[in-house]
N, C-alpha and C positions, 0 to 999 in steps of 0.2 A: 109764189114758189110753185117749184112742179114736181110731179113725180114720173122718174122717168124708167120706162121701159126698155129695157137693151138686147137685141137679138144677137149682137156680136160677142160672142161666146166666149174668141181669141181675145176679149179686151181686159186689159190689167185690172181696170176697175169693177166690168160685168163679176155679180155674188148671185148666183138664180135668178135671173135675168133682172136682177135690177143694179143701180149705177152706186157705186159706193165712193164717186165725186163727190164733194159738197158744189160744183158748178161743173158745167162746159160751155165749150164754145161754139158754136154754128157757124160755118161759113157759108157762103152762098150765095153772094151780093148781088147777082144777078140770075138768080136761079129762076124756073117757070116752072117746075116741077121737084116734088121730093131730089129725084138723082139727081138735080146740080145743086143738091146742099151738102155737107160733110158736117162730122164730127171732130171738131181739131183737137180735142179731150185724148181721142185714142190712142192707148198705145200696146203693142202688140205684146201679148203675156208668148213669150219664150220658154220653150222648155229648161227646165231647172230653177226657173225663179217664181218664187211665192206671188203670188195674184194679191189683190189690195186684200187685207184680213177685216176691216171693216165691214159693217154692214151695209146695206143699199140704203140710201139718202132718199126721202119719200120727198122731200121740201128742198129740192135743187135751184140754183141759182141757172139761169140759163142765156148767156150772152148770146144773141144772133145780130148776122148782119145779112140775112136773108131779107132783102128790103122788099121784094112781092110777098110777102107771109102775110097773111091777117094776123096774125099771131105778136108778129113786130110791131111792140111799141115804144118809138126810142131805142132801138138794139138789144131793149131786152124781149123773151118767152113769154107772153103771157098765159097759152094754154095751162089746163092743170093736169093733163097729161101728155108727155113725149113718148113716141113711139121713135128709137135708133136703129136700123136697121145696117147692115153687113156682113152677112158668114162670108167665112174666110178671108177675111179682110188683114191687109199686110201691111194700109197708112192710111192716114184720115181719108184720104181722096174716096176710100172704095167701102166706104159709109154714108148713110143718108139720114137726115129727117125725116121720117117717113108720115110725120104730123104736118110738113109744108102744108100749106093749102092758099095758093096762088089768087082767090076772089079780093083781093084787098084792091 
């Protein structure tokens, strides 16, 4: 399980920057760096609507299919920590893993 760091501010689930998911997802199947990976989790907190009221989830479930990750075992995360990166971000695409790390 991981705990995950979230820089994307606008995201329904970020609570001071951490994720109040119990999972997400990673995309990025052919990624070679952080920016071709995404967070397909995100979704953009809109003005007028409440942000997730839960707390951040230290012991995240984390599906990837970043298959260049060391990280990727089987599809799943196994760091114990994720770093999510995106300000201002409007859909998963213009979010990253910013934990890729491409030596595997």
């Amino acid at each position: 399980m991981t705990d995950i760091t979230c820089s994307v501010t606008n995201c329904y689930y970020n609570k001071r920057m951490g994720c109040t998911a119990s999972g997400i997802k990673v995309y990025g199947e052919h990624a070679h760096q952080s920016r071709g990976t995404s967070c397909d989790t995100f979704i953009e907190q809109k003005p007028g609507i409440q942000s997730s009221t839960a707390d951040p989830n230290h012991h995240s479930h984390i599906i990837c299919s970043a298959e260049n990750c060391q990280y990727n075992k089987n599809e799943v995360c196994e760091a114990t920590d994720v770093l999510v990166n995106g300000k201002n971000a409007e859909r998963p695409e213009e979010t990253c893993c910013s934990t890729f790390d491409s030596t595997k």
